[in-house]
N, CA, C and O atoms as CSV, one atom per row, in Angstrom:
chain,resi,resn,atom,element,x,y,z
A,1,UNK,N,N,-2.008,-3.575,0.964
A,1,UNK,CA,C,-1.881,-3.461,-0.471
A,1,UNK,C,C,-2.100,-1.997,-0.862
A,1,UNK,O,O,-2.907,-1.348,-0.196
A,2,UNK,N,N,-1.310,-1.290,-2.109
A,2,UNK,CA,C,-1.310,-0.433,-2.412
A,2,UNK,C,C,-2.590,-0.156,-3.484
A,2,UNK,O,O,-2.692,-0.689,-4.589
A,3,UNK,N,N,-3.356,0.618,-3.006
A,3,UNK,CA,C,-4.738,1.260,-4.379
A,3,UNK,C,C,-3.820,2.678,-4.987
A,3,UNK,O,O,-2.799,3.309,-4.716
A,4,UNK,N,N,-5.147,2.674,-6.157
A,4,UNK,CA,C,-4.506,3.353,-6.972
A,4,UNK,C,C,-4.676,5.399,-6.461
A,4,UNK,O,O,-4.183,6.381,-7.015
A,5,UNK,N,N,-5.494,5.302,-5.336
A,5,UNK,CA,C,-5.226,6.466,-4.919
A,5,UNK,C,C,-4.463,6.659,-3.807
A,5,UNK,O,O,-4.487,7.730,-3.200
A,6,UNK,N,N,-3.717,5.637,-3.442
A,6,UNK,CA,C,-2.763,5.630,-2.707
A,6,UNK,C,C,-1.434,6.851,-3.235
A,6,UNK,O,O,-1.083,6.865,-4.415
A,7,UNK,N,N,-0.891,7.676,-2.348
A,7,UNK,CA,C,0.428,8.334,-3.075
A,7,UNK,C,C,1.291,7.224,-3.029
A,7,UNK,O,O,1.249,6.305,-2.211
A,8,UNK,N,N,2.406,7.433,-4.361
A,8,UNK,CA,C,3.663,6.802,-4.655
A,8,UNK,C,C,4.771,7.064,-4.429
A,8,UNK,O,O,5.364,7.986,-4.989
A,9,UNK,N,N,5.330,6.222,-3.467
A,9,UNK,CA,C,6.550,6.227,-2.995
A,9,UNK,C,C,7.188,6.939,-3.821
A,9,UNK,O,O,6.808,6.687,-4.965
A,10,UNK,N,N,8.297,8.021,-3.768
A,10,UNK,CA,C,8.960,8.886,-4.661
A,10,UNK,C,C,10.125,7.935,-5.116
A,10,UNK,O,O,10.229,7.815,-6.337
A,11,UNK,N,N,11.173,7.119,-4.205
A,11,UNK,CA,C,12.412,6.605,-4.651
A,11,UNK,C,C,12.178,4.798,-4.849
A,11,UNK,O,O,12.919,4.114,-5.553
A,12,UNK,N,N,11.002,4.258,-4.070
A,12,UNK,CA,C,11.065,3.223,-4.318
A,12,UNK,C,C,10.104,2.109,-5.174
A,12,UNK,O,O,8.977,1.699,-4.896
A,13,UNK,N,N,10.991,1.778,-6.328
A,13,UNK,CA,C,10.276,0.771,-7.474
A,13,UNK,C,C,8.809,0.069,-6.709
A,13,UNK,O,O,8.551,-0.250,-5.548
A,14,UNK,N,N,8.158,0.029,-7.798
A,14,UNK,CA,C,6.812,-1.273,-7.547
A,14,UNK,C,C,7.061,-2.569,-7.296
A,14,UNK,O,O,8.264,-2.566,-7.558
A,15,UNK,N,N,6.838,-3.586,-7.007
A,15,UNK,CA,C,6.663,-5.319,-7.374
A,15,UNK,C,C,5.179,-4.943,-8.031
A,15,UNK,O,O,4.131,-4.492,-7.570
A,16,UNK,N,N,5.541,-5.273,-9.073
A,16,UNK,CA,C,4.148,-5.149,-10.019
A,16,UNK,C,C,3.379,-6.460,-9.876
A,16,UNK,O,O,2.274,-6.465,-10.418
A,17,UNK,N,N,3.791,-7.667,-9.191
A,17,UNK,CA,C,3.022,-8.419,-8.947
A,17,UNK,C,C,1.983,-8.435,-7.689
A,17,UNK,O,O,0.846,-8.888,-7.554
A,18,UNK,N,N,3.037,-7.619,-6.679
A,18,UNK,CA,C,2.028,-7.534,-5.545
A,18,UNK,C,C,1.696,-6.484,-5.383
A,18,UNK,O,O,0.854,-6.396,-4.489
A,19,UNK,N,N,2.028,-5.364,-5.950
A,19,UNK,CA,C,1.972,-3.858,-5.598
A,19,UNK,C,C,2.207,-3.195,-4.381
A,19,UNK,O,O,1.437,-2.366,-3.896
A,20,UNK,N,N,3.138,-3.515,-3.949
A,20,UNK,CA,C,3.705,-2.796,-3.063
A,20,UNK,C,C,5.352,-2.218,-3.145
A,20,UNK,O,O,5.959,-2.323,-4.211
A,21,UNK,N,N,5.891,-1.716,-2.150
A,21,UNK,CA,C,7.279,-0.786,-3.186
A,21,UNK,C,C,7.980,-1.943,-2.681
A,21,UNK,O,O,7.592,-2.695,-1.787
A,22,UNK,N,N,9.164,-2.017,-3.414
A,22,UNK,CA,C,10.409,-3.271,-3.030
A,22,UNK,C,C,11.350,-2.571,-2.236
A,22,UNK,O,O,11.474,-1.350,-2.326
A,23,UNK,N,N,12.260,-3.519,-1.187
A,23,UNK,CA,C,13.318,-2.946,-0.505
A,23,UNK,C,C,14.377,-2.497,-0.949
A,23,UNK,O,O,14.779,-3.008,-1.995
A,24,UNK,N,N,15.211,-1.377,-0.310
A,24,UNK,CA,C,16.435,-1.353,-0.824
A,24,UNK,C,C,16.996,-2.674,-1.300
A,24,UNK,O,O,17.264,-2.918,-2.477
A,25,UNK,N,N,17.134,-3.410,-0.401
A,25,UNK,CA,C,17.436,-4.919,-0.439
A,25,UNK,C,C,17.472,-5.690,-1.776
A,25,UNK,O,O,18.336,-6.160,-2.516
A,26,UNK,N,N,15.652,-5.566,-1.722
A,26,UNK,CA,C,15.312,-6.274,-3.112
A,26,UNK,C,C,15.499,-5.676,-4.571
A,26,UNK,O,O,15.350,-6.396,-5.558
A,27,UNK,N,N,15.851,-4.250,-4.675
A,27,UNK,CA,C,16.398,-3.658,-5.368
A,27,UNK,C,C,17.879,-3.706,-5.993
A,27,UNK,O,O,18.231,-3.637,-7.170
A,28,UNK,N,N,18.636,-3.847,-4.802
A,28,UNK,CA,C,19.940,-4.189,-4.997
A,28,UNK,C,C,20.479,-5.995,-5.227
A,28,UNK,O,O,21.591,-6.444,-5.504
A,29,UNK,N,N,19.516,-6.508,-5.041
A,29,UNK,CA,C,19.389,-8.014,-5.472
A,29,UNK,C,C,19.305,-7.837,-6.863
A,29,UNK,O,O,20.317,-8.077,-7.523
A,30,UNK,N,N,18.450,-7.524,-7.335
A,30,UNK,CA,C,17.594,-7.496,-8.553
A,30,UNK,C,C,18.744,-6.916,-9.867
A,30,UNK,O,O,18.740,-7.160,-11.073
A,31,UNK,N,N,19.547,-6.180,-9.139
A,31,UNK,CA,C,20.269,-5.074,-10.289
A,31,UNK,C,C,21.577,-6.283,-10.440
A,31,UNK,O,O,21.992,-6.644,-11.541
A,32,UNK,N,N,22.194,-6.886,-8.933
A,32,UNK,CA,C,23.059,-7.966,-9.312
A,32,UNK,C,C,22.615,-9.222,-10.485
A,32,UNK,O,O,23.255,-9.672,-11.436
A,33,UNK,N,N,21.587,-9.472,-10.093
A,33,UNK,CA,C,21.065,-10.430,-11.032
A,33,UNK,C,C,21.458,-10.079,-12.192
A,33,UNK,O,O,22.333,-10.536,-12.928
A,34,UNK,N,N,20.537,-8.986,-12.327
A,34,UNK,CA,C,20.956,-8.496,-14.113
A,34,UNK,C,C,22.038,-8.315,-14.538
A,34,UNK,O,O,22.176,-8.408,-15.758
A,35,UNK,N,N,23.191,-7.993,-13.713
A,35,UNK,CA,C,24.252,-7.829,-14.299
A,35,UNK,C,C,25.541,-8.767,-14.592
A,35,UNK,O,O,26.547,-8.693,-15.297
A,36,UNK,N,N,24.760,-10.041,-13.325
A,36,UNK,CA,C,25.272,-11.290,-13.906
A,36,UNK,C,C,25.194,-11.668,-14.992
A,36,UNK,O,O,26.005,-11.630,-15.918
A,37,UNK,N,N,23.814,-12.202,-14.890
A,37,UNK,CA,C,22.953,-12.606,-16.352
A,37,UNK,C,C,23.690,-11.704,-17.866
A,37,UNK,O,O,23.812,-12.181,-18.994
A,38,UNK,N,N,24.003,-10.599,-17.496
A,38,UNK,CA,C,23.999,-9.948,-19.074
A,38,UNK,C,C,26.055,-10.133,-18.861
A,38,UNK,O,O,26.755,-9.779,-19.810
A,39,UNK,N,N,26.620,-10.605,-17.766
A,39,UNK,CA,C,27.866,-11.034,-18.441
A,39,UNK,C,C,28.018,-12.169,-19.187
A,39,UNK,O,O,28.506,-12.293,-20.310
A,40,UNK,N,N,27.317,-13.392,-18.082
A,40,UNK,CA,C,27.240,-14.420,-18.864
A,40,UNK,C,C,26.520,-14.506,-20.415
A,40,UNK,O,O,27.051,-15.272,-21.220
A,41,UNK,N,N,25.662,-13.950,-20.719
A,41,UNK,CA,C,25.390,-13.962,-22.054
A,41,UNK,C,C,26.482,-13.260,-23.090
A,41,UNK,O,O,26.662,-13.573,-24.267
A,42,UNK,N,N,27.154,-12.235,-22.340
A,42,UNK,CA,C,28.233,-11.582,-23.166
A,42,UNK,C,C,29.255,-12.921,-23.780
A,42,UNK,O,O,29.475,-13.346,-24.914
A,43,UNK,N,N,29.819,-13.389,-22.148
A,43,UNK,CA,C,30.332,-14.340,-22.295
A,43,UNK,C,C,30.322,-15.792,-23.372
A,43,UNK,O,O,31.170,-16.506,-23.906
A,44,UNK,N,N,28.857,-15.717,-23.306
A,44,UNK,CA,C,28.402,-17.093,-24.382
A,44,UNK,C,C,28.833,-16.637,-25.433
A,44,UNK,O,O,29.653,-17.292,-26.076
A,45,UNK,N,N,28.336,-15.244,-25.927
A,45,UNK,CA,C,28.649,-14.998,-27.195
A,45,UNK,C,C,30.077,-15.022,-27.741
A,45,UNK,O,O,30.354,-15.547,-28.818
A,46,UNK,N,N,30.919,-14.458,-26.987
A,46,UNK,CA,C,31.942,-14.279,-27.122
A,46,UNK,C,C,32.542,-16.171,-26.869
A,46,UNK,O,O,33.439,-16.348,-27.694
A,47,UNK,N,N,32.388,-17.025,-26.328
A,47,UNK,CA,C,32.622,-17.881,-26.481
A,47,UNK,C,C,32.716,-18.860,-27.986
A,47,UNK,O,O,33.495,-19.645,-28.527
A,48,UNK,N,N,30.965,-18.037,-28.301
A,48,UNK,CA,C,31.002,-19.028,-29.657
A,48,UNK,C,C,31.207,-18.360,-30.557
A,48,UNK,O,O,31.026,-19.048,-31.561
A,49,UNK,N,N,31.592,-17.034,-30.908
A,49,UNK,CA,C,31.875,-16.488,-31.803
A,49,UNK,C,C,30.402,-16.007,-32.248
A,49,UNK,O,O,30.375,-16.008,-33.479
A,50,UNK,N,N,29.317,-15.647,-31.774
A,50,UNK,CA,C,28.515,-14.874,-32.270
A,50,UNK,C,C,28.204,-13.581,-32.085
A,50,UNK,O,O,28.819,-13.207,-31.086
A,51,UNK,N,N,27.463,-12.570,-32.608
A,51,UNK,CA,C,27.262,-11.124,-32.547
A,51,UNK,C,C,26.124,-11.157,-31.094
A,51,UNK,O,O,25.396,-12.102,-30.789
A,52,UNK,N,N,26.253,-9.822,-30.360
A,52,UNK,CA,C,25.575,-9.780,-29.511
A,52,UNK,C,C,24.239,-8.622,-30.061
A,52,UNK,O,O,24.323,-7.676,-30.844
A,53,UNK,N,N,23.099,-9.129,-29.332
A,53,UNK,CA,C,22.026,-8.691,-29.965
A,53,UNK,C,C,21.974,-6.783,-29.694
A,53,UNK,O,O,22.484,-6.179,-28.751
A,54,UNK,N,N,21.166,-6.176,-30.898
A,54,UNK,CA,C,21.435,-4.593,-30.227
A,54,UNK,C,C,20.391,-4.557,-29.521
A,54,UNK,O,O,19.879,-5.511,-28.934
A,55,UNK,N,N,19.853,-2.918,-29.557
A,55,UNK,CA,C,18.642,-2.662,-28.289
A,55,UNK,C,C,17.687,-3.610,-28.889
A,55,UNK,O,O,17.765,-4.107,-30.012
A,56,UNK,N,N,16.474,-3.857,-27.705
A,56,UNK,CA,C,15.018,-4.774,-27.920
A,56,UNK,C,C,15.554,-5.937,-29.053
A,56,UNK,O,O,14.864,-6.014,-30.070
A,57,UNK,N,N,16.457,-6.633,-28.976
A,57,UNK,CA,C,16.127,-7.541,-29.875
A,57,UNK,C,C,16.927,-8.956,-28.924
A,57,UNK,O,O,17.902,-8.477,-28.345
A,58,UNK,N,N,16.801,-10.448,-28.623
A,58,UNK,CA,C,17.069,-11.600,-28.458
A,58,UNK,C,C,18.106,-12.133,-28.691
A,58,UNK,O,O,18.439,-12.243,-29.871
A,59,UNK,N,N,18.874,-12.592,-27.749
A,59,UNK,CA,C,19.964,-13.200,-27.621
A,59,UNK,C,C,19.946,-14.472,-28.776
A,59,UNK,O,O,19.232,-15.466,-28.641
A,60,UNK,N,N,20.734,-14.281,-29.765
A,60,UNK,CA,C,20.723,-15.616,-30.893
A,60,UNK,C,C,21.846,-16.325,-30.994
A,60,UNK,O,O,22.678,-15.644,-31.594
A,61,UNK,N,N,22.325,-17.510,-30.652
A,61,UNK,CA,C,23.379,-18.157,-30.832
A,61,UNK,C,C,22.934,-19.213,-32.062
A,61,UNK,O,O,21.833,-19.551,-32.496
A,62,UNK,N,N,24.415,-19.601,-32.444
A,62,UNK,CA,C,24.526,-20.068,-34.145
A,62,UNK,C,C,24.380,-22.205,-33.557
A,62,UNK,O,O,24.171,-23.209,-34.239
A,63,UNK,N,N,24.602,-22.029,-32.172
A,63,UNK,CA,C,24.709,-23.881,-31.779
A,63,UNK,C,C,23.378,-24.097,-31.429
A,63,UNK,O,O,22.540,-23.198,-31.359
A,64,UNK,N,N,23.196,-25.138,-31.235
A,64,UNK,CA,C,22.110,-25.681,-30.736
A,64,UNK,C,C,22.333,-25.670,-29.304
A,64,UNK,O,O,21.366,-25.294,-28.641
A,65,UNK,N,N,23.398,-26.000,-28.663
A,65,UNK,CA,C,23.795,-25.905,-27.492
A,65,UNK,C,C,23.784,-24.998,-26.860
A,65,UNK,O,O,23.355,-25.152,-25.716
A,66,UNK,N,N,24.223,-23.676,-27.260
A,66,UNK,CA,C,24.454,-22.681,-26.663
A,66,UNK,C,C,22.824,-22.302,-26.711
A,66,UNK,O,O,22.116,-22.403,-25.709
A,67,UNK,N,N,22.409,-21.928,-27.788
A,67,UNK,CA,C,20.344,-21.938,-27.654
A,67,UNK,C,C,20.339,-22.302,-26.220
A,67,UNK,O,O,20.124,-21.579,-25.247
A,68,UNK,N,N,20.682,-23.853,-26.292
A,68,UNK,CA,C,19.637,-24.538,-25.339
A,68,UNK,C,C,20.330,-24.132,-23.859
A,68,UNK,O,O,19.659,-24.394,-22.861
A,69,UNK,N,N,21.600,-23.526,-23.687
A,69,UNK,CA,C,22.202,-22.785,-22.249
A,69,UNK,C,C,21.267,-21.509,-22.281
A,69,UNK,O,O,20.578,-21.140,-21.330
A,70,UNK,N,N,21.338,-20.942,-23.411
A,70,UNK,CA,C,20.667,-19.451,-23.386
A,70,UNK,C,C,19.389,-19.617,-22.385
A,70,UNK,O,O,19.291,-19.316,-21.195
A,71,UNK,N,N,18.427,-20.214,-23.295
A,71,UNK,CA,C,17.159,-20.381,-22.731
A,71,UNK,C,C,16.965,-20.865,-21.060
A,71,UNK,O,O,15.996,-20.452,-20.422
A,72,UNK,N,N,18.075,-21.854,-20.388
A,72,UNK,CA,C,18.462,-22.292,-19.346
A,72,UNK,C,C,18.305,-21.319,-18.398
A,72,UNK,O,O,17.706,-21.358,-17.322
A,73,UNK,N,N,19.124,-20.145,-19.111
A,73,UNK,CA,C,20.027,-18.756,-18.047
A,73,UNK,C,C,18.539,-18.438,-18.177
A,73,UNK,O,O,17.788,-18.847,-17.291
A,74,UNK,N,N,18.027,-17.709,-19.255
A,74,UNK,CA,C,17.094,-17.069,-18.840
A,74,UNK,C,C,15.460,-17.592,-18.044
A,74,UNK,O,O,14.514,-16.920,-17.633
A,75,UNK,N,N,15.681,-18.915,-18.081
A,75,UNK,CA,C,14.656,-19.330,-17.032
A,75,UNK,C,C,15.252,-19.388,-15.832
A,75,UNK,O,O,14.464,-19.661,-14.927
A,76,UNK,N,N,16.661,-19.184,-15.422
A,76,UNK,CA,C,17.372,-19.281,-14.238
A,76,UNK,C,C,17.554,-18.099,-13.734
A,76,UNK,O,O,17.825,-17.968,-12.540
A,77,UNK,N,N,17.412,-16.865,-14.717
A,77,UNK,CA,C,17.179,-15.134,-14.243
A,77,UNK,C,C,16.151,-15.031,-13.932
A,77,UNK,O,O,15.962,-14.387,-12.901
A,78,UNK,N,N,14.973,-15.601,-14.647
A,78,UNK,CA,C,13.509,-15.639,-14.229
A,78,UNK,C,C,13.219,-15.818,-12.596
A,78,UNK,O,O,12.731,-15.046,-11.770
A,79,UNK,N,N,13.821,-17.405,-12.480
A,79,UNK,CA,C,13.339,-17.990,-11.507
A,79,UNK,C,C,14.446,-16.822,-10.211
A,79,UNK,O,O,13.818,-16.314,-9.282
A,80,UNK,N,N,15.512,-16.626,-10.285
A,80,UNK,CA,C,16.383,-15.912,-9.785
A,80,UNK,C,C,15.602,-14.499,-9.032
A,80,UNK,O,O,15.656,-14.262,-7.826
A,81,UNK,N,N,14.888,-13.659,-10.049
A,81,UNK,CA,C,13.882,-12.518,-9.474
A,81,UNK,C,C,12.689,-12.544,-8.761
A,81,UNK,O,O,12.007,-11.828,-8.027
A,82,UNK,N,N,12.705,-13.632,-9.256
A,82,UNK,CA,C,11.114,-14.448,-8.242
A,82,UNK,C,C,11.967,-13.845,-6.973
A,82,UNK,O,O,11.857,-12.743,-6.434
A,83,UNK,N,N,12.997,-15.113,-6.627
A,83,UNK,CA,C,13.140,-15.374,-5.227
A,83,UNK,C,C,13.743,-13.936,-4.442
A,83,UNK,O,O,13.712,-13.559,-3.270
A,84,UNK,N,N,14.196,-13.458,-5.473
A,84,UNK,CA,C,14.771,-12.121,-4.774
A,84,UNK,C,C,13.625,-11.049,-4.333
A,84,UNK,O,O,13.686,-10.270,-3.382
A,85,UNK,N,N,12.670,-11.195,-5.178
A,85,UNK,CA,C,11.090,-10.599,-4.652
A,85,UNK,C,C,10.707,-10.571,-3.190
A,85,UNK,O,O,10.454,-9.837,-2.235
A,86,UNK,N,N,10.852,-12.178,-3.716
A,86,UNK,CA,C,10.248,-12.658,-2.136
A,86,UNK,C,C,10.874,-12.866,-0.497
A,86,UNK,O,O,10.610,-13.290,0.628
A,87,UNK,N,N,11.900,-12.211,-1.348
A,87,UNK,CA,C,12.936,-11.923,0.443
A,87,UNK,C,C,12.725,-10.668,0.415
A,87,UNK,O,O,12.734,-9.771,-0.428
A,88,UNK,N,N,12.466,-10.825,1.886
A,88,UNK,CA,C,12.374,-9.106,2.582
A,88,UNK,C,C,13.783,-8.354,2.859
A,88,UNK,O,O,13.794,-7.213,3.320
């Protein structure tokens, strides 16, 4: 485990859960994820005809349905980074 007077890796990110640096690997997992995730939400929107959110602000759809996909994806990006963590 990494302490805090440990030096920091210059190129490679934290896992802030375990503190240690992540792999190329898990890095390049991590960036696919996201860039799934943020088509498909493009996608939703553009499906139902709603505005996409600007910087720092929450994906809002006008259905109840689409809400209840939204929230889906993003417990499915959630759970998605877990596992990509946890492969070496």
């Amino acid at each position: 485990m990494i302490s805090p007077r440990d030096p920091v890796p210059s190129n490679n990110p934290i896992n802030h859960a375990t503190g240690r640096p992540m792999s190329d690997r898990q890095v390049h997992h991590l960036q696919q994820i996201e860039e799934a995730g943020s088509l498909l939400y493009d996608v939703m929107h553009d499906a139902e005809g709603s505005a996409r959110p600007g910087d720092h602000q929450d994906h809002v759809y006008g259905s109840r349905r689409m809400s209840i996909a939204a929230t889906h994806l993003e417990i499915a990006l959630m759970m998605a980074r877990k596992a990509a963590l946890e492969a070496k």
